[in-house]
MIVEXSE-469943 format. One record per atom (N, C-alpha, C): residue number from 1; residue in three letters; chain; atom name; z, x, y. Coordinates in steps of 0.05 Angstrom, whole numbers, always signed. Atoms other than C-alpha are relative to their C-alpha. Layout:
! MIVEXSE-469943
NODE   sekol   mifi   baro   sevex        w        u        v
NODE     NUM    ALA      A      CA        Z        X        Y
...
END
This chain:
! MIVEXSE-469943
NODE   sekol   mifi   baro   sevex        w        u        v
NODE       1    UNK      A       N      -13      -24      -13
NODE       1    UNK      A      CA    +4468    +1794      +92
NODE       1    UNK      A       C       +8       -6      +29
NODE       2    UNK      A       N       -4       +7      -21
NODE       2    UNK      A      CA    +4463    +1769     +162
NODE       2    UNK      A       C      +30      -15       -6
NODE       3    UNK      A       N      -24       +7       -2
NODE       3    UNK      A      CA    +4523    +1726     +142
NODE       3    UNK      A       C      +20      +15       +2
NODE       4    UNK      A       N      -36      -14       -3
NODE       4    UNK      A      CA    +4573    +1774     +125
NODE       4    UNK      A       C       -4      +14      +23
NODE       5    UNK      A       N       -1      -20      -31
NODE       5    UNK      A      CA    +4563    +1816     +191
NODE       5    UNK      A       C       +2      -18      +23
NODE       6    UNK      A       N       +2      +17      -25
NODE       6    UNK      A      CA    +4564    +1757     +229
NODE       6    UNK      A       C      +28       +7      +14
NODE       7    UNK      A       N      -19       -1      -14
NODE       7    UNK      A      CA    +4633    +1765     +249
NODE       7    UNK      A       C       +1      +39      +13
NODE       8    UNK      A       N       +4      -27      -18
NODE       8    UNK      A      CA    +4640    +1829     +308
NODE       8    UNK      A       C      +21      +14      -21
NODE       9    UNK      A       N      -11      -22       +8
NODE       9    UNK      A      CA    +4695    +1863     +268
NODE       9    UNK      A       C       -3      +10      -30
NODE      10    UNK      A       N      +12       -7      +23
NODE      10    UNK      A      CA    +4664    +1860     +200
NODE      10    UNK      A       C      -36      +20       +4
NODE      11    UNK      A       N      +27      -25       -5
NODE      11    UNK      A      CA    +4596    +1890     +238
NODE      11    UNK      A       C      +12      +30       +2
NODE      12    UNK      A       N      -20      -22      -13
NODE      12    UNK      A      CA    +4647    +1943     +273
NODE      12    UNK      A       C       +8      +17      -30
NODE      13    UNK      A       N      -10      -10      +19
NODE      13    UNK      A      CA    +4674    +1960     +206
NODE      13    UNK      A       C      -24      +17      -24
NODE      14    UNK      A       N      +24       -7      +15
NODE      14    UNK      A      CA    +4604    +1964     +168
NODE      14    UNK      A       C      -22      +26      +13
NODE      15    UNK      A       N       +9      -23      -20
NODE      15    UNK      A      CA    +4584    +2007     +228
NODE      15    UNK      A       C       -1      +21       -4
NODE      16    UNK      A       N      -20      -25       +8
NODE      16    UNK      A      CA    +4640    +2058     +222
NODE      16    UNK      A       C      -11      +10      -27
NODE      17    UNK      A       N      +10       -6      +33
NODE      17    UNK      A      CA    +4616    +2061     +146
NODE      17    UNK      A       C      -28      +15       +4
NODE      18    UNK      A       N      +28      -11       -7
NODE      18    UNK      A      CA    +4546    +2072     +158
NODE      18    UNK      A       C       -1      +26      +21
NODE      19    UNK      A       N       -2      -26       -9
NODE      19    UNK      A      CA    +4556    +2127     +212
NODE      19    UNK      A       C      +19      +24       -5
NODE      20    UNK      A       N      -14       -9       +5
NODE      20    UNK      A      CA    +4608    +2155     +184
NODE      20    UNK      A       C      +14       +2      -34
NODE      21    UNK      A       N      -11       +9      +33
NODE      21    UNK      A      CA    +4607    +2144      +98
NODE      21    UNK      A       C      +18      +30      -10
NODE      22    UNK      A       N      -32      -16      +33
NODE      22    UNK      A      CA    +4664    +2175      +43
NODE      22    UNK      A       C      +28       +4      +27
NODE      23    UNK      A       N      -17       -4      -18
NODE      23    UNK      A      CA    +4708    +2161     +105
NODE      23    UNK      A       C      +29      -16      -22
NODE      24    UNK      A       N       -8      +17      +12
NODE      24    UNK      A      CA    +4773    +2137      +66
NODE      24    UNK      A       C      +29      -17      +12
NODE      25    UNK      A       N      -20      +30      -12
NODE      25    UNK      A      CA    +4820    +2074      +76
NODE      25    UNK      A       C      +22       +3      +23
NODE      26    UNK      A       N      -15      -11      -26
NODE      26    UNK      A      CA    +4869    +2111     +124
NODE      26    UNK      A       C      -15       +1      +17
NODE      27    UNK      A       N      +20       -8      -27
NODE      27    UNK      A      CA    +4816    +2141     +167
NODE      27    UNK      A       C       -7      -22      +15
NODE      28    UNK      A       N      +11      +31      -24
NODE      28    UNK      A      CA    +4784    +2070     +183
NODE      28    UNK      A       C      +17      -11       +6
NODE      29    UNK      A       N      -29      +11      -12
NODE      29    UNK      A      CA    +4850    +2046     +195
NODE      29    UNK      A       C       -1       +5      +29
NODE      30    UNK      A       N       -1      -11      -22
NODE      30    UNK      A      CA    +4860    +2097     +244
NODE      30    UNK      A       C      -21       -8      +24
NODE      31    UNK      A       N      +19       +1      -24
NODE      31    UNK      A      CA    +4797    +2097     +276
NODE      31    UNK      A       C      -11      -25      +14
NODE      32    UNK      A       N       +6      +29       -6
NODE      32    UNK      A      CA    +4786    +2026     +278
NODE      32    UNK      A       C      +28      -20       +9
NODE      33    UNK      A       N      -23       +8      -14
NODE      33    UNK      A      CA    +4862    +2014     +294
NODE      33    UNK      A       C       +9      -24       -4
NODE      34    UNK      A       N       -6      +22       -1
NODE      34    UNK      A      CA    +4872    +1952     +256
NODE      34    UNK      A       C      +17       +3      -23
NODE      35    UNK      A       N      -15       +1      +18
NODE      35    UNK      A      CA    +4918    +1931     +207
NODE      35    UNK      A       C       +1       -3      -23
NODE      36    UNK      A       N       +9      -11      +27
NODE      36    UNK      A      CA    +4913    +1952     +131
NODE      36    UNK      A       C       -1      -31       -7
NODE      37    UNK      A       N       +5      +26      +12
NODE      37    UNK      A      CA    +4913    +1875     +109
NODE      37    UNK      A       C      -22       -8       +8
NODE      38    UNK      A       N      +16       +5       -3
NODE      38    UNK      A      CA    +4857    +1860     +151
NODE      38    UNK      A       C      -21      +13       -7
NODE      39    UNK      A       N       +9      -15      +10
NODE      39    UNK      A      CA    +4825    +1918     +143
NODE      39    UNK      A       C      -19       +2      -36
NODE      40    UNK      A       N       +2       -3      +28
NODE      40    UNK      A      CA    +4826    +1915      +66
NODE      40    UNK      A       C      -14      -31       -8
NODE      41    UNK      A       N      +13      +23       +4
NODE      41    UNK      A      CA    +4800    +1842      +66
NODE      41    UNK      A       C      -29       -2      +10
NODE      42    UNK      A       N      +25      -11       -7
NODE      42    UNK      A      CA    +4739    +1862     +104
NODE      42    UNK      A       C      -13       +8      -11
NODE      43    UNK      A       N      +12      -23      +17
NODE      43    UNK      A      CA    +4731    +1916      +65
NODE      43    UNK      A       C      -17      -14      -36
NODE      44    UNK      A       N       +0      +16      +34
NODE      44    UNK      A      CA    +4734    +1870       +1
NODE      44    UNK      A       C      -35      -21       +3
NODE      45    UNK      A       N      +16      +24      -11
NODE      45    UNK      A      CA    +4679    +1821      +34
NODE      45    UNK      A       C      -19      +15       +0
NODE      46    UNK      A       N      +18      -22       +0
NODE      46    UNK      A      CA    +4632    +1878      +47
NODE      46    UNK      A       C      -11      +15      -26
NODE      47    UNK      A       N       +8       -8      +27
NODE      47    UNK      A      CA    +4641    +1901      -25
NODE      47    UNK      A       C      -12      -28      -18
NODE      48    UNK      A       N       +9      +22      +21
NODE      48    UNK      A      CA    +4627    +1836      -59
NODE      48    UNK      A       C      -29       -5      +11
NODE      49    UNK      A       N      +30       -2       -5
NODE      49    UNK      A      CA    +4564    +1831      -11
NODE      49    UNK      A       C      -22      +22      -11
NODE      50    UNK      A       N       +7      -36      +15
NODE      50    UNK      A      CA    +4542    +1900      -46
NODE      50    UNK      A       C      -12      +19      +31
NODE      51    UNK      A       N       +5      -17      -20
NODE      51    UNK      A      CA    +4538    +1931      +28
NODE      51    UNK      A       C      +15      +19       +0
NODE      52    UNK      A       N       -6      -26       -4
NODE      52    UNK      A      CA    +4584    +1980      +15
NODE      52    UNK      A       C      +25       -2      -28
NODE      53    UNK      A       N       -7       -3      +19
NODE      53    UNK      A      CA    +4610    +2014      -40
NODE      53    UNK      A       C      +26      +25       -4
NODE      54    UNK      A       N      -15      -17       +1
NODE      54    UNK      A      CA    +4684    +2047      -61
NODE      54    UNK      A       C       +2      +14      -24
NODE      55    UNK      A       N      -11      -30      +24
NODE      55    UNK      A      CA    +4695    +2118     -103
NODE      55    UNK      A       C      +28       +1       +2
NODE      56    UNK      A       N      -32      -13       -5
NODE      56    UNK      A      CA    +4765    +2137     -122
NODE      56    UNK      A       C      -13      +25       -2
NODE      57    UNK      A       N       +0      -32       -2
NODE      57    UNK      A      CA    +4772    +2214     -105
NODE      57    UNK      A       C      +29       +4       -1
NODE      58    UNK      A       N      -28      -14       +4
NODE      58    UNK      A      CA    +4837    +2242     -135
NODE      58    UNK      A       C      +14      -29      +10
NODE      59    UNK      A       N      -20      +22      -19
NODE      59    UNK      A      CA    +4892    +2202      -81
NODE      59    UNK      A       C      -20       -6      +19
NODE      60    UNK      A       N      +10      +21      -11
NODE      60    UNK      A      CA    +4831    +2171      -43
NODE      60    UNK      A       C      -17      -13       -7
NODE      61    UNK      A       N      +20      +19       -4
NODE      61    UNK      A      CA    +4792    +2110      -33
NODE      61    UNK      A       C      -24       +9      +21
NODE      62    UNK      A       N      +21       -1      -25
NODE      62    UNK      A      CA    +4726    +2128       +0
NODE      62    UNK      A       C      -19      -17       +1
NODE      63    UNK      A       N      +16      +13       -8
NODE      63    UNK      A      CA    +4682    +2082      +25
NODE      63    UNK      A       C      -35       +8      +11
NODE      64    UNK      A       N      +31       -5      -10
NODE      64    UNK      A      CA    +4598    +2086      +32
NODE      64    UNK      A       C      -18      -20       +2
NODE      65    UNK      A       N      +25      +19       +0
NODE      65    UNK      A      CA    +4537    +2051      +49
NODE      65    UNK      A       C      -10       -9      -30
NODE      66    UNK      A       N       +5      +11      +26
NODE      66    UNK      A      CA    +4514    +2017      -23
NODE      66    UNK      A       C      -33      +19       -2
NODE      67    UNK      A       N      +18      -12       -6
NODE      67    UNK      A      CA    +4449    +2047       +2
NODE      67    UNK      A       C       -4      +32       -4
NODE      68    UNK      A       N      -10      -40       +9
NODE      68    UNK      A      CA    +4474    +2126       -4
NODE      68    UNK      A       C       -7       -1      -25
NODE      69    UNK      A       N      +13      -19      +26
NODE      69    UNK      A      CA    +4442    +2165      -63
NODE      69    UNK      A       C      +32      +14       -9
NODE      70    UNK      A       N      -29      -13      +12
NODE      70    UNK      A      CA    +4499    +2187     -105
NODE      70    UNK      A       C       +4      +27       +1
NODE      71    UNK      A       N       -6      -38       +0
NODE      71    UNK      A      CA    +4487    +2260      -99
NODE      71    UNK      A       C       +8       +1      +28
NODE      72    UNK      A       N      -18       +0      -27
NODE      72    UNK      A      CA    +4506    +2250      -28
NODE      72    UNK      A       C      +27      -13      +11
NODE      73    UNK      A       N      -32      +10       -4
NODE      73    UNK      A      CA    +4570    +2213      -40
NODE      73    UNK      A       C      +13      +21      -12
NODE      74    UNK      A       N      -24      -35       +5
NODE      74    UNK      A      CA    +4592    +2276      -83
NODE      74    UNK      A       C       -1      +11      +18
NODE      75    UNK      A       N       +6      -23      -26
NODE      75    UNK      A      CA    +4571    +2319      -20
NODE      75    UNK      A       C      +27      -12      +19
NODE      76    UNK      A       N      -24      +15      -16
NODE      76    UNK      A      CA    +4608    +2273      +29
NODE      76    UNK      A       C      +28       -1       -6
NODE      77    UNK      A       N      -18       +9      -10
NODE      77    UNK      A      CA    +4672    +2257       +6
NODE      77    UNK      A       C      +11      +36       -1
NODE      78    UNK      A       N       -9      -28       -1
NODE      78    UNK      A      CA    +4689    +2336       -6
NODE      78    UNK      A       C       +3       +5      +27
NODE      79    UNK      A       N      +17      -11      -20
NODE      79    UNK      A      CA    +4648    +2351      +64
NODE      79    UNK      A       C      +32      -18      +24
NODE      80    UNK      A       N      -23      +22      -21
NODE      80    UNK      A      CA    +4711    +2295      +93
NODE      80    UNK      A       C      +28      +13       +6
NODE      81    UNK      A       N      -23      -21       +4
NODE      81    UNK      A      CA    +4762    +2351      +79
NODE      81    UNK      A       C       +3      +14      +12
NODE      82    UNK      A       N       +3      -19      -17
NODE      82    UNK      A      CA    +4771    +2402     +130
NODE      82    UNK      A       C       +1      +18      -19
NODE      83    UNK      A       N       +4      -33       +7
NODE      83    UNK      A      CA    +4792    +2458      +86
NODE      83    UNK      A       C      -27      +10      -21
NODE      84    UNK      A       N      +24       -8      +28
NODE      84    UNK      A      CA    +4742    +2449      +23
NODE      84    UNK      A       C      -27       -4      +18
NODE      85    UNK      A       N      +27       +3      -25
NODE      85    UNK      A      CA    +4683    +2434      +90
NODE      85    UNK      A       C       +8      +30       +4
NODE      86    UNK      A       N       -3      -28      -10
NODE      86    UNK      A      CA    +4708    +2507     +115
NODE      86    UNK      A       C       -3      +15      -20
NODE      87    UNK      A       N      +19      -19      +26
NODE      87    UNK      A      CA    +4690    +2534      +45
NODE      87    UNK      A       C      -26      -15       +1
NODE      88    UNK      A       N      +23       +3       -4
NODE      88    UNK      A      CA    +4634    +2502      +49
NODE      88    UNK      A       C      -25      +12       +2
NODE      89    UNK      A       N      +17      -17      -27
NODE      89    UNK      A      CA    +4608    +2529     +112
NODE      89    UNK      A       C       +1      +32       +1
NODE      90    UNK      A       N       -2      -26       +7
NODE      90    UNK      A      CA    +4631    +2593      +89
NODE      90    UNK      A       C      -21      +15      -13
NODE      91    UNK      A       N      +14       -8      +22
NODE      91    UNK      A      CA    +4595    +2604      +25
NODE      91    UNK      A       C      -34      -12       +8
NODE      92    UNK      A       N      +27       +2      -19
NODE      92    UNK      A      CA    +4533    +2569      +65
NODE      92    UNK      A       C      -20      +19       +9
NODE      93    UNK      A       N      +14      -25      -10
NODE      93    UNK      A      CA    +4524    +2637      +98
NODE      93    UNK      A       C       -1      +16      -18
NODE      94    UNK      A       N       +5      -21      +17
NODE      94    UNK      A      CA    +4536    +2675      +34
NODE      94    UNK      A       C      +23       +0      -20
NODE      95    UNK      A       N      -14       +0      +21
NODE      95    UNK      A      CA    +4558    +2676      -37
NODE      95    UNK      A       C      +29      +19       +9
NODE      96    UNK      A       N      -27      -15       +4
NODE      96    UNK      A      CA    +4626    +2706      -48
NODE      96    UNK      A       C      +19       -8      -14
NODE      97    UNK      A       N      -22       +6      +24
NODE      97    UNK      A      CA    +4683    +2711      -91
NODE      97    UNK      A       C      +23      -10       +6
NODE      98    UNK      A       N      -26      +17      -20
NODE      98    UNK      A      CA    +4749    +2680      -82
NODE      98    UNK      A       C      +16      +23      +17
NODE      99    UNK      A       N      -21      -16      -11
NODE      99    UNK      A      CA    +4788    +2743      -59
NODE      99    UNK      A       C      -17       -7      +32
NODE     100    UNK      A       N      +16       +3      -23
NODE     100    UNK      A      CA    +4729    +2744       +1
NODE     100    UNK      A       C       +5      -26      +10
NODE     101    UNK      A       N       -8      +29      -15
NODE     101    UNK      A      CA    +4737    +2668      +14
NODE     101    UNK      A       C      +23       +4      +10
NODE     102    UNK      A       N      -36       +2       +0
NODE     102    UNK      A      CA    +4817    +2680       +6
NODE     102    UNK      A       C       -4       +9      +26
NODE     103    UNK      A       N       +2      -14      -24
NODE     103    UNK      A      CA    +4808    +2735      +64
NODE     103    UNK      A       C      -10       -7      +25
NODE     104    UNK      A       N      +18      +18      -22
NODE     104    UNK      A      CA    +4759    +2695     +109
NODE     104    UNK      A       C       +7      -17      +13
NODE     105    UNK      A       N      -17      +22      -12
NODE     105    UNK      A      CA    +4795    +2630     +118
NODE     105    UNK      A       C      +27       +3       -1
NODE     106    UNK      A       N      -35       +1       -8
NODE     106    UNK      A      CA    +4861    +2656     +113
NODE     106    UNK      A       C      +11      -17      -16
NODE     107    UNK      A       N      -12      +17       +5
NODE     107    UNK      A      CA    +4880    +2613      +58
NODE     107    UNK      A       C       +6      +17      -32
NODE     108    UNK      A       N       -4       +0      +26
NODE     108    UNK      A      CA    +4920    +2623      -14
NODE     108    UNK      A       C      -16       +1      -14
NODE     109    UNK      A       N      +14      +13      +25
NODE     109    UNK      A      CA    +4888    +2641      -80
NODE     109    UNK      A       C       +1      -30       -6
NODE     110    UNK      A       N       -8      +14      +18
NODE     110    UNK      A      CA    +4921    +2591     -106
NODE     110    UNK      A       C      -15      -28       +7
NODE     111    UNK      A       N      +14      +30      -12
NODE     111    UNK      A      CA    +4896    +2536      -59
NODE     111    UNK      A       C      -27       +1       +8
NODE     112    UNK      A       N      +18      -14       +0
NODE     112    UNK      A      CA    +4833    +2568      -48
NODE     112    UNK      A       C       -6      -11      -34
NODE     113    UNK      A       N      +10       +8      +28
NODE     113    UNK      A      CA    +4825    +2557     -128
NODE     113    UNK      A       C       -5      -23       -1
NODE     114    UNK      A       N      +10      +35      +10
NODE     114    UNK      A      CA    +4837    +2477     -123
NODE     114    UNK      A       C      -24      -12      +27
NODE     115    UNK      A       N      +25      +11      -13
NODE     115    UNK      A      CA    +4784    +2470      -69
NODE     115    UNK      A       C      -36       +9       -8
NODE     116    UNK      A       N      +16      -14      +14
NODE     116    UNK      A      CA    +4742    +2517     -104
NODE     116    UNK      A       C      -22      -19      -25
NODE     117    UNK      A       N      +10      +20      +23
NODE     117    UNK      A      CA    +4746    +2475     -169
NODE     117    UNK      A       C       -8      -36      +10
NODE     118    UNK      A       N      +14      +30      -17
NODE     118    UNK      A      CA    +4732    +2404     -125
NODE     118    UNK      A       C      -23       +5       +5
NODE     119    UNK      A       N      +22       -5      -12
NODE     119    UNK      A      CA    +4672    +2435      -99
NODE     119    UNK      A       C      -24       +6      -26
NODE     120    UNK      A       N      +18       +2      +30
NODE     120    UNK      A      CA    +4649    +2450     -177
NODE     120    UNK      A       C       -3      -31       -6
NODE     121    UNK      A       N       +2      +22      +12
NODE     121    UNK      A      CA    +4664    +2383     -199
NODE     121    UNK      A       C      -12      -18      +15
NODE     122    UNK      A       N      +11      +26      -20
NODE     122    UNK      A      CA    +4623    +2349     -144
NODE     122    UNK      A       C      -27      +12       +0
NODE     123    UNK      A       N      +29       +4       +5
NODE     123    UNK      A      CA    +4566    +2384     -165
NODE     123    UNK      A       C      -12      +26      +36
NODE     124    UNK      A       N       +5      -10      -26
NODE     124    UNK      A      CA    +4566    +2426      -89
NODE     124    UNK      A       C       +6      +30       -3
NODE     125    UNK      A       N       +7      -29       +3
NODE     125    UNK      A      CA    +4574    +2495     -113
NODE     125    UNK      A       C       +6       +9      -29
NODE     126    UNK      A       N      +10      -11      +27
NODE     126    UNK      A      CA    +4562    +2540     -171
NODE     126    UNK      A       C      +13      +26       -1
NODE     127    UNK      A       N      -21      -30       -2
NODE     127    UNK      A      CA    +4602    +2600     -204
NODE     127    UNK      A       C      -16      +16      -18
NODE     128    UNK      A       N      +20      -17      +21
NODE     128    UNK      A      CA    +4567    +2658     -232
NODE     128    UNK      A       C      +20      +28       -3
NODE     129    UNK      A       N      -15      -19      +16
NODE     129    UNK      A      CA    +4607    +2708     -277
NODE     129    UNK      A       C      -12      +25       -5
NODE     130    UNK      A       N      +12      -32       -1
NODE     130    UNK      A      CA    +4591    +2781     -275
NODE     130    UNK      A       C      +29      +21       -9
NODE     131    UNK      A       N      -23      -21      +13
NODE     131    UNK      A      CA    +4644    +2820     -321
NODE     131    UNK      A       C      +26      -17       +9
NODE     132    UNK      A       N      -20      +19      -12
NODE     132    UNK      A      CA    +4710    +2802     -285
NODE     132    UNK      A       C       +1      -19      +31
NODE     133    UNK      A       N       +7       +7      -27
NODE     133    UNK      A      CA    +4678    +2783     -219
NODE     133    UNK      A       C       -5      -30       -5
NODE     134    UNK      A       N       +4      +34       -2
NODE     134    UNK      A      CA    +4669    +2707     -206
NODE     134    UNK      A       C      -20       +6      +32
NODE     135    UNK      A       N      +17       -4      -34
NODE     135    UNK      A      CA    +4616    +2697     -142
NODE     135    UNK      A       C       -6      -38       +2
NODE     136    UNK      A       N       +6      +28       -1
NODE     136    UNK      A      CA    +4615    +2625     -117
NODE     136    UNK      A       C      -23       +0      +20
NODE     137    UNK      A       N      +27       +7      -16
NODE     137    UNK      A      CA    +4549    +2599      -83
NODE     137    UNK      A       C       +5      -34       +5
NODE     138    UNK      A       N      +10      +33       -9
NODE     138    UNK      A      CA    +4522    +2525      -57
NODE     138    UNK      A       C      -20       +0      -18
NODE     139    UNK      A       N      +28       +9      +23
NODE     139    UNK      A      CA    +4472    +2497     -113
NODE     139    UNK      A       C      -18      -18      +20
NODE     140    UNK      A       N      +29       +5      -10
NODE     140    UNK      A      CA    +4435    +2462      -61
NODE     140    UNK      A       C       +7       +6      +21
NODE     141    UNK      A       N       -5       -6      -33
NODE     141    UNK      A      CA    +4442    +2485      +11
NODE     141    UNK      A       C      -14      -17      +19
NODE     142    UNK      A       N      +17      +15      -14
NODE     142    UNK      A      CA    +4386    +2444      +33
NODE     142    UNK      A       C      +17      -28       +9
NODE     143    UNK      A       N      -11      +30       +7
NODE     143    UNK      A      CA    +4418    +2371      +18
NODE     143    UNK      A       C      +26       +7      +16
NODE     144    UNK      A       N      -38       +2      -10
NODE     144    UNK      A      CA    +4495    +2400      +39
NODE     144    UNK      A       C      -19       +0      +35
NODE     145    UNK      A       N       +9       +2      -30
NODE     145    UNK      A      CA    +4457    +2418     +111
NODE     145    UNK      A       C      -11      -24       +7
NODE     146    UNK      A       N      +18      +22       -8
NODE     146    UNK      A      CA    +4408    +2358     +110
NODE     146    UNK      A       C      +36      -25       +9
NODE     147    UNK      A       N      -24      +30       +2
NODE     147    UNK      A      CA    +4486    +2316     +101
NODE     147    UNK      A       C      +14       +6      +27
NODE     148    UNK      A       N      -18      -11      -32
NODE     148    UNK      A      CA    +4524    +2361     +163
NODE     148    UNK      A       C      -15       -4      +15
NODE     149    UNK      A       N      +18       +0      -22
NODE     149    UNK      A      CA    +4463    +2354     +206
NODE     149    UNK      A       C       -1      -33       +6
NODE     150    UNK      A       N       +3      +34       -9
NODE     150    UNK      A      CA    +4457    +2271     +199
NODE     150    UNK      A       C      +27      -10       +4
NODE     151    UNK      A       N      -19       +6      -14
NODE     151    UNK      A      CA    +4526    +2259     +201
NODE     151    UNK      A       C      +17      +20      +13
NODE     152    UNK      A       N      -17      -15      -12
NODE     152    UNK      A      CA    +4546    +2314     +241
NODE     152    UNK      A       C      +22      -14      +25
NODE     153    UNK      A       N      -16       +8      -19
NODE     153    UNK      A      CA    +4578    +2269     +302
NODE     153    UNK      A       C      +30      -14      -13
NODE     154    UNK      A       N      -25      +12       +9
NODE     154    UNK      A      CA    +4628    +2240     +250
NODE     154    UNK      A       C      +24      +22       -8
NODE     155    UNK      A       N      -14      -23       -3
NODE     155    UNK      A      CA    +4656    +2312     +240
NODE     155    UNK      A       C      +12      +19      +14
NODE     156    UNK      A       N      -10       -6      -23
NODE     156    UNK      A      CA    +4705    +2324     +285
NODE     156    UNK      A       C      +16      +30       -3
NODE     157    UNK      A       N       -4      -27      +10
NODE     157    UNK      A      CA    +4703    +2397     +268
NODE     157    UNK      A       C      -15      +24      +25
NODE     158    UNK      A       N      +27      -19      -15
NODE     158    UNK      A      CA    +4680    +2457     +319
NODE     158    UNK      A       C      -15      +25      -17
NODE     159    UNK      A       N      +19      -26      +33
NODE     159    UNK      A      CA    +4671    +2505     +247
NODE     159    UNK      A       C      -24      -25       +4
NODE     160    UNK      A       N      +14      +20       +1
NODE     160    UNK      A      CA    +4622    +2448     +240
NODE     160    UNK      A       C      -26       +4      +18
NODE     161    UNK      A       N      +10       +8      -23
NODE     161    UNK      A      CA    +4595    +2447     +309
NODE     161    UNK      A       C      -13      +33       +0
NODE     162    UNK      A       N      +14      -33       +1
NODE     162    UNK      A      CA    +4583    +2531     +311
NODE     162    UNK      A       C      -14       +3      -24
NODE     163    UNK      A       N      +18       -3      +25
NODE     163    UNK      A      CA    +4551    +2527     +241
NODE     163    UNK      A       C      -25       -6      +14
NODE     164    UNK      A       N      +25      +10       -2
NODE     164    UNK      A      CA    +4503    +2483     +251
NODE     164    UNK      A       C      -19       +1      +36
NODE     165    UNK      A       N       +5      -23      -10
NODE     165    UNK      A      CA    +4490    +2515     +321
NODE     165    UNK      A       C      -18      +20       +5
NODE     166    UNK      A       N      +22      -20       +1
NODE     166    UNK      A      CA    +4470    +2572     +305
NODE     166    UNK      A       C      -19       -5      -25
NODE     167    UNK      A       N      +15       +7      +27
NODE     167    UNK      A      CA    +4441    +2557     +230
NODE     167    UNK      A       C      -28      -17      +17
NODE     168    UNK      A       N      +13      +14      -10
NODE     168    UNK      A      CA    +4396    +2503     +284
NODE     168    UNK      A       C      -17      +18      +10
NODE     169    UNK      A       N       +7      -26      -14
NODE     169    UNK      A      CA    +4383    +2565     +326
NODE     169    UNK      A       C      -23      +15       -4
NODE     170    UNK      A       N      +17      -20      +17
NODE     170    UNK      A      CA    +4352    +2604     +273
NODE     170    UNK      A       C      -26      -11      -10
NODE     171    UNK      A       N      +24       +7      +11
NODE     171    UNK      A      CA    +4306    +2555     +245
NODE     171    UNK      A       C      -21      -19      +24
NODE     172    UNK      A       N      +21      +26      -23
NODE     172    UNK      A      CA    +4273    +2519     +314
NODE     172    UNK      A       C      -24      +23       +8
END
């Protein structure tokens, strides 16, 4: 292991990963400012060492520590999304249905529905049917907070920053 990190911009890169996992192949681009060829050869070197491991999600590549528990790579790469993170943090404070979400964040049924259904299929929230009512919840609240609280500095979010906040607030 010491080998492959030997070089500074393969540590730098394994870094970014580790403080920042389900970050995907654009992002570290960006944030690391280097050029997708090198980038992606790094990346490749890192995976064959089994230090870090890629998910496809829909149109991304995300990248995590090999070390990450899989129930926290579903959490993560959703949690990487600003708008499906702002449902999130929403439904965090309290079940509700989509018209209530719709109303809250200001966003479309329609699109509102496909972050809705990402957030089912990752296992991060739960729909409970009552006649024609739908009420969406978080199936674990603990684990989604335990994930915003450890990598909260990689979330360059201030919904984010006021959640956890006051939610901190309440329980010290």
């Amino acid at each position: 292991m010491n080998d492959i990190l030997e070089l500074e911009n393969r540590r730098q890169l394994f870094d970014l990963i580790l403080r920042s996992p389900g970050l995907h192949l654009r992002e570290l681009q960006r944030q690391l400012d280097w050029v997708m060829g090198q980038l992606e050869y790094h990346l490749d070197r890192l995976e064959d060492a089994g230090l870090v491991q890629a998910e496809k999600e829909r149109q991304f590549k995300r990248y995590f520590p090999s070390e990450l528990a899989p129930a926290d790579r579903n959490i993560l790469g959703p949690l990487r999304q600003e708008a499906p993170r702002q449902v999130v943090l929403q439904l965090l404070q309290a079940p509700s249905t989509p018209s209530e979400l719709s109303r809250q964040l200001k966003i479309p049924l329609s699109t509102l529905s496909e972050y809705l259904k990402t957030l089912l299929e990752s296992d991060i929230a739960t729909v409970k049917q009552e006649g024609r009512v739908r009420t969406y919840s978080i199936r674990n609240p603990n684990q989604i907070l335990n994930n915003l609280v450890t990598y909260r500095p990689s979330f360059i979010d201030s919904m984010v920053d006021r959640f956890l906040d006051t939610w901190l607030e309440m329980y010290r």
